[in-house]
KOLGU-877516 format. One record per residue (C-alpha): x, y, z negated. Coordinates in steps of 0.02 Angstrom, whole numbers, padded with zeros to 5 digits, always signed. Layout:
BEGIN
XYZ
...
***
This chain:
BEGIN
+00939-01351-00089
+00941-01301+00104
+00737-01307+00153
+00648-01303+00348
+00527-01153+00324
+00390-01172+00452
+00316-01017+00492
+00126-00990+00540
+00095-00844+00661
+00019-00731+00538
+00181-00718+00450
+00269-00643+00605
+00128-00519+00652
+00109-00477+00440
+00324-00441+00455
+00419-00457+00601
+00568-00463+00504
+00508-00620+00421
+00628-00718+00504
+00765-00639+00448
+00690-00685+00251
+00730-00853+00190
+00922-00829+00171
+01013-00980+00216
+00878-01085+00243
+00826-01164+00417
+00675-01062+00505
+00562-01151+00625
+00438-01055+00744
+00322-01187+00830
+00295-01141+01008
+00123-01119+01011
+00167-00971+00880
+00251-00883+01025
+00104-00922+01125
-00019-00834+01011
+00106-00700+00988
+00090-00669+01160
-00080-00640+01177
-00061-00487+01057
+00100-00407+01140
-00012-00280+01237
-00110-00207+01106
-00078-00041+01037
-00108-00095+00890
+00013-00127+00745
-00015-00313+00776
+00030-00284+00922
+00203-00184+00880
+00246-00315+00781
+00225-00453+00922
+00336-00358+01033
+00460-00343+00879
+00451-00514+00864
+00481-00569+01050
+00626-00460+01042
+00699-00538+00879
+00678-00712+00964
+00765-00666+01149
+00916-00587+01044
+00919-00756+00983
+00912-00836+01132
+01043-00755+01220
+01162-00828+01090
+01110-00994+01086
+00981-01143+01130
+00834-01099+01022
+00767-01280+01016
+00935-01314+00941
+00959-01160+00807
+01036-01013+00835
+01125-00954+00666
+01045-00800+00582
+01165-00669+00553
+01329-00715+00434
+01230-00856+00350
+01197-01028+00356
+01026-01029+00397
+00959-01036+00597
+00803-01010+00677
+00725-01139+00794
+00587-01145+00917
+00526-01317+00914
+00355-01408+00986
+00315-01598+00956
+00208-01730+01063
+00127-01794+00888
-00051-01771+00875
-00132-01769+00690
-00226-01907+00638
-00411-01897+00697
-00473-01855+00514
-00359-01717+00504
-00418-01630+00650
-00521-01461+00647
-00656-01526+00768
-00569-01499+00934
-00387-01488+00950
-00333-01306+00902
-00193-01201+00887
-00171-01226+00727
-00187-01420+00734
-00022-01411+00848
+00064-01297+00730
+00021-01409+00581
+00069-01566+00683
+00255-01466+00703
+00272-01446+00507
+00225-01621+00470
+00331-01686+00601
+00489-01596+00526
+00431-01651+00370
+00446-01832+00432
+00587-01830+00571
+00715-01710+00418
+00664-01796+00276
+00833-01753+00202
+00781-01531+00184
+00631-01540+00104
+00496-01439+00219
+00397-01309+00177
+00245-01219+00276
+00217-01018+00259
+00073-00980+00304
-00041-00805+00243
-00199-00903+00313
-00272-00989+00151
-00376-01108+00237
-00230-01174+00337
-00127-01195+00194
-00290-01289+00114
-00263-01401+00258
-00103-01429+00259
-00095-01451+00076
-00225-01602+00101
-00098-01693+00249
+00052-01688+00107
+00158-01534+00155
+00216-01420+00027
+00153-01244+00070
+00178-01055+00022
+00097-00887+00063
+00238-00781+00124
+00250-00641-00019
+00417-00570-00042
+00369-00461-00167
+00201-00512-00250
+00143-00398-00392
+00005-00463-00521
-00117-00351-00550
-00115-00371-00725
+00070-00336-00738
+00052-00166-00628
+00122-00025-00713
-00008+00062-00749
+00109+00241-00779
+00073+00270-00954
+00125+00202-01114
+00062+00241-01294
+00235+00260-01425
+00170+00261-01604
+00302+00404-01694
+00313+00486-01851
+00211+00634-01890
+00324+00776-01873
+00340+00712-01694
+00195+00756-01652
+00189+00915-01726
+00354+00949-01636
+00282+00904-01488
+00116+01029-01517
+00272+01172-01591
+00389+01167-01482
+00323+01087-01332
+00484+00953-01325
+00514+00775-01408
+00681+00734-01379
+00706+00536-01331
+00743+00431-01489
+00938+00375-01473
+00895+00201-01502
+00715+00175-01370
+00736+00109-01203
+00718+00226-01070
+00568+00246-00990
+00543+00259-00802
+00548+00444-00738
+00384+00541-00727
+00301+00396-00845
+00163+00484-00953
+00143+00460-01148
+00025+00456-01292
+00114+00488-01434
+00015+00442-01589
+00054+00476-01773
+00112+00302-01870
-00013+00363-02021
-00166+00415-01923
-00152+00347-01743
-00312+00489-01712
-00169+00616-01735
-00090+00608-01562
-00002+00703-01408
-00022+00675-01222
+00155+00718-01140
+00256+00627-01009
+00434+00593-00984
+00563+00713-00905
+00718+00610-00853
+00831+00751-00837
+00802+00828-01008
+00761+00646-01094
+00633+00705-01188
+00426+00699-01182
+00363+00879-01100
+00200+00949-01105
+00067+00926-00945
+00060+01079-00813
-00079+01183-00874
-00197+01180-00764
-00302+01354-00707
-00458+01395-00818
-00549+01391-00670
-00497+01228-00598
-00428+01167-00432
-00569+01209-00314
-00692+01190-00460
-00615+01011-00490
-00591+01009-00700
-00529+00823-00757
-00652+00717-00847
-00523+00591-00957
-00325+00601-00984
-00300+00478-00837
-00378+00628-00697
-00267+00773-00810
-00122+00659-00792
-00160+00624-00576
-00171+00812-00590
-00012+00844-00648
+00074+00749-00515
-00035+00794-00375
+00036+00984-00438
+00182+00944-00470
+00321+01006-00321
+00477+00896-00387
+00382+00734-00344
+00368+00691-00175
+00294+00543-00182
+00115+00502-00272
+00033+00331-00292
-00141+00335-00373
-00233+00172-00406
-00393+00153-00454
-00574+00073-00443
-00707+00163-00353
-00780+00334-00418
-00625+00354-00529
-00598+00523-00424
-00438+00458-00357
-00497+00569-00177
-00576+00700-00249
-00417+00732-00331
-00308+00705-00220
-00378+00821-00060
-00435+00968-00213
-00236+00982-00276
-00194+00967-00090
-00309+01115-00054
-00250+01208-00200
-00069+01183-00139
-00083+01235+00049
-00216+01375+00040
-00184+01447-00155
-00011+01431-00170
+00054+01426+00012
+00196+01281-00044
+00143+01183+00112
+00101+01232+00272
-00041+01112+00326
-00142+00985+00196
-00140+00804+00322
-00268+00697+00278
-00265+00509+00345
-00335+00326+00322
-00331+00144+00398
-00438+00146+00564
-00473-00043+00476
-00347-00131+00540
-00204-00022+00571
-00198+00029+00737
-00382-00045+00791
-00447-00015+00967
-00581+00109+00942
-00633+00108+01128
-00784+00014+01096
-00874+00138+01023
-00992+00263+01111
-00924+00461+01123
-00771+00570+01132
-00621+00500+01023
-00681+00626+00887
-00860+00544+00889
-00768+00364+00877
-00677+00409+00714
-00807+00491+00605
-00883+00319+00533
-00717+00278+00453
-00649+00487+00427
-00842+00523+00369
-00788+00493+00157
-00660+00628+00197
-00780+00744+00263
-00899+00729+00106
-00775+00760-00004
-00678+00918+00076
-00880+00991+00097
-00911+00947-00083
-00746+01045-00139
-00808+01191-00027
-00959+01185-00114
-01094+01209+00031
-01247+01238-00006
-01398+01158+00089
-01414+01315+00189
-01236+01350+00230
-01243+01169+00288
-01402+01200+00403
-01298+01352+00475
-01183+01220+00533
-01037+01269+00402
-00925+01106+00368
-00750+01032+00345
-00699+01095+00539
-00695+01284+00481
-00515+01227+00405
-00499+01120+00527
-00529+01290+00637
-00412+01378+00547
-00254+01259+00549
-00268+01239+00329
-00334+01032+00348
-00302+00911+00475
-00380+00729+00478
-00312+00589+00575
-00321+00408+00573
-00156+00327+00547
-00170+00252+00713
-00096+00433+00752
+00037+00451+00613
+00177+00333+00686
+00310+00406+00774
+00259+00551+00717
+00376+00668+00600
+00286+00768+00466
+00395+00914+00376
+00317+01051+00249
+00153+00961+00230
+00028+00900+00082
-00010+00724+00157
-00138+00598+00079
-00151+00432+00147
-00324+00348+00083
-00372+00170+00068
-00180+00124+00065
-00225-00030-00004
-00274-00109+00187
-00066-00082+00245
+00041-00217+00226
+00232-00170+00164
+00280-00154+00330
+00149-00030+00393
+00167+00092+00228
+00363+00073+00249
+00320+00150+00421
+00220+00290+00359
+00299+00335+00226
+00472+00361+00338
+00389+00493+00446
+00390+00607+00297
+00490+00764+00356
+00600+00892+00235
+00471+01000+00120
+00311+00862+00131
+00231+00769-00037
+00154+00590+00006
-00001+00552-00098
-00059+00354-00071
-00224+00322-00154
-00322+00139-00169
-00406+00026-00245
-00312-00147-00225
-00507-00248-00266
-00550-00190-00108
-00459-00256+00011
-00535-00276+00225
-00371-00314+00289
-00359-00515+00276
-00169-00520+00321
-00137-00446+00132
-00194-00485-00048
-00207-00404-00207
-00039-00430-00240
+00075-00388-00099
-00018-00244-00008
+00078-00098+00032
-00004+00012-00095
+00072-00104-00259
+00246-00133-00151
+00263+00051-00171
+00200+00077-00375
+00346-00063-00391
+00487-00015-00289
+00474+00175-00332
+00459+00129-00513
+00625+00198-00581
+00646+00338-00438
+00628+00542-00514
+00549+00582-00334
+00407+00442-00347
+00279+00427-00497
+00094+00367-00518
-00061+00311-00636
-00191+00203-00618
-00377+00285-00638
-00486+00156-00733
-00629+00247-00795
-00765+00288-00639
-00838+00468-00655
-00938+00473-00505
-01064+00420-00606
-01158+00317-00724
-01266+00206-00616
-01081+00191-00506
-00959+00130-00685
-01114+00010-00718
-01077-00061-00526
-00891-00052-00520
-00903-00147-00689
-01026-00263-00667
-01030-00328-00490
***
């Protein structure tokens, strides 16, 4: 059945292409939406990229029809209206004073009333508003196109109990072909193969999708990468994609002090300054939100960013292993910064940018909504990898959950793709006292 979808202004600003999301259903944008838009069209911010996306979006519209009318969206059957109403909510459904989102409420409920034959539905990512408007009888939704349950997250490695000489294949010969009859698994997925008779017998692999068999790990140095030796199967297997040249694009997941970081900048390191595959190692996180204005802050734009770069610092120094001395002598992160080998920007800097022939790590992609690591993630020139590490508990960023931040969009919709493959970290190494906290609190 044909439905009104009311949208709240943190829906537009979250995806300015939300309009263009509910199919052949009816859209309705409240005016005072477009006035709180507005007040965000100058920033430089993403919110603010996405305001001026969606003033755009809305005068297209306009110029082929009377918004307060409907103006059809595309080939469909749906339209998009810009509505406002004199009703005022009841007294006990106020928040205190009249408010902006009192006006936008009192715009649902009177569609709800005035169209009573499309059922009407508010979208709103605000979860006290939806509280609210739950309470007054409108049926409400967060606006999650693609919501993925934590639980349900592939986690990018499966166990497949096999017979015996499997496994001795596998330790032989180094190759397990695919049985005829098993489902396929997703490219890149890793495997524990374990013996039917004594499950203790057992094989760490992963998948190749172009010979359809389980292969052996890359071996990893003796010495490490920069000193970094994994701690569990979960790091060796984060390691093997992190080295790994045919995979462009990495997604690690995991809770803090799994090493997700540590990892990710050591194979990076090893990559551009060992084996010379990339020119320049870019290293890059949320300025919390996306885009923020960092003016505020005392000092040169350098000074301004090292609260939030300052976990990326500590963990190139630890991999260059300074010692308090070398430290005192004022040796840091900016000698490869000096020398051209490691760059760190926020992400404030990435877009528009394009990025060929580099190791690039973007940390803390949890914070970006779908739209913002869709953004990112198409600056990627010819010759660069992509490494996205998170943990999706710890979340600032309150216009995206645990479900339907960029970092899980990406471990979904790259799922099945040879170029794309990740694991989930889920046992903290940092170090005791840290597993205890990360478990417990």
């Amino acid at each position: 059945m044909k439905k009104n979808f009311v949208l709240d202004t943190n829906v537009l600003l979250h995806d300015p292409r939300s309009i263009f999301a509910f199919d052949d259903n009816n859209v309705v944008i409240p005016i005072y939406v477009i006035e709180e838009i507005d007040n965000f069209k100058r920033d430089l911010s993403s919110l603010g990229r996405n305001a001026r996306a969606v003033a755009r979006s809305l005068d297209d519209f306009r110029s082929q029809g009377r918004l307060k009318e409907g103006v059809p969206i595309g080939a469909g059957k749906g339209t998009v209206r810009v509505l406002f109403t004199d009703r005022q909510l009841p007294p006990e459904l106020r928040n205190g004073h009249s408010t902006t989102d009192d006006r936008i409420l009192a715009v649902a409920l009177d569609i709800s009333q005035r169209e009573r034959e499309l059922p009407a539905v508010f979208v709103s990512k605000d979860t006290n508003l939806r509280i609210r408007a739950d309470a007054m009888g409108l049926t409400t939704e967060d606006y999650d196109v693609e919501g993925v349950d934590l639980d349900e997250l592939w986690s990018g490695v499966a166990e497949e109990v096999v017979e015996a000489e499997a496994v001795n294949q596998f330790y032989a010969q180094g190759v397990v072909p695919l049985p005829p009859d098993a489902p396929t698994p997703p490219p890149n997925e890793f495997v524990v193969l374990r013996d039917r008779d004594n499950l203790q017998h057992s094989a760490v692999g992963k998948f190749s999708a172009p010979k359809q068999a389980y292969v052996p790990l890359i071996k990893l140095p003796k010495e490490g990468i920069w000193g970094i030796r994994p701690r569990n199967k979960e790091q060796s297997f984060a390691l093997d994609l992190l080295l790994n040249d045919e995979i462009r694009l990495v997604t690690i997941v995991g809770k803090a002090g799994t090493g997700k970081t540590l990892l990710a900048i050591a194979a990076g390191l090893h990559k551009t300054m060992e084996e010379t595959a990339y020119q320049k190692l870019l290293v890059s996180r949320p300025i919390f939100p996306l885009g923020r204005d960092i003016g505020y802050l005392p000092g040169s734009v350098e000074e301004k960013l090292n609260p939030w770069m300052q976990p990326i610092f500590d963990n190139v120094e630890y991999l260059m292993n300074l010692s308090r001395s070398d430290k005192k002598l004022g040796r840091g992160y900016h000698e490869l910064v000096d020398l051209g080998i490691l760059e760190i920007e926020p992400l404030t800097y990435i877009r528009g940018r394009s990025i060929p022939n580099q190791f690039m790590i973007v940390d803390e992609a949890q914070n970006l909504t779908p739209h913002e690591v869709k953004t990112i993630i198409t600056r990627v020139g010819d010759g660069t990898k992509i490494v996205l590490t998170g943990d999706p508990y710890q979340i600032d960023n309150p216009y995206v959950d645990q479900t339907n931040n960029g970092l899980v969009h990406v471990v979904n919709r790259f799922k099945q793709e040879k170029l794309a493959a990740h694991v989930t970290l889920s046992k903290g190494e940092r170090s005791p006292l840290a597993e205890l906290a990360a478990n417990l609190l």
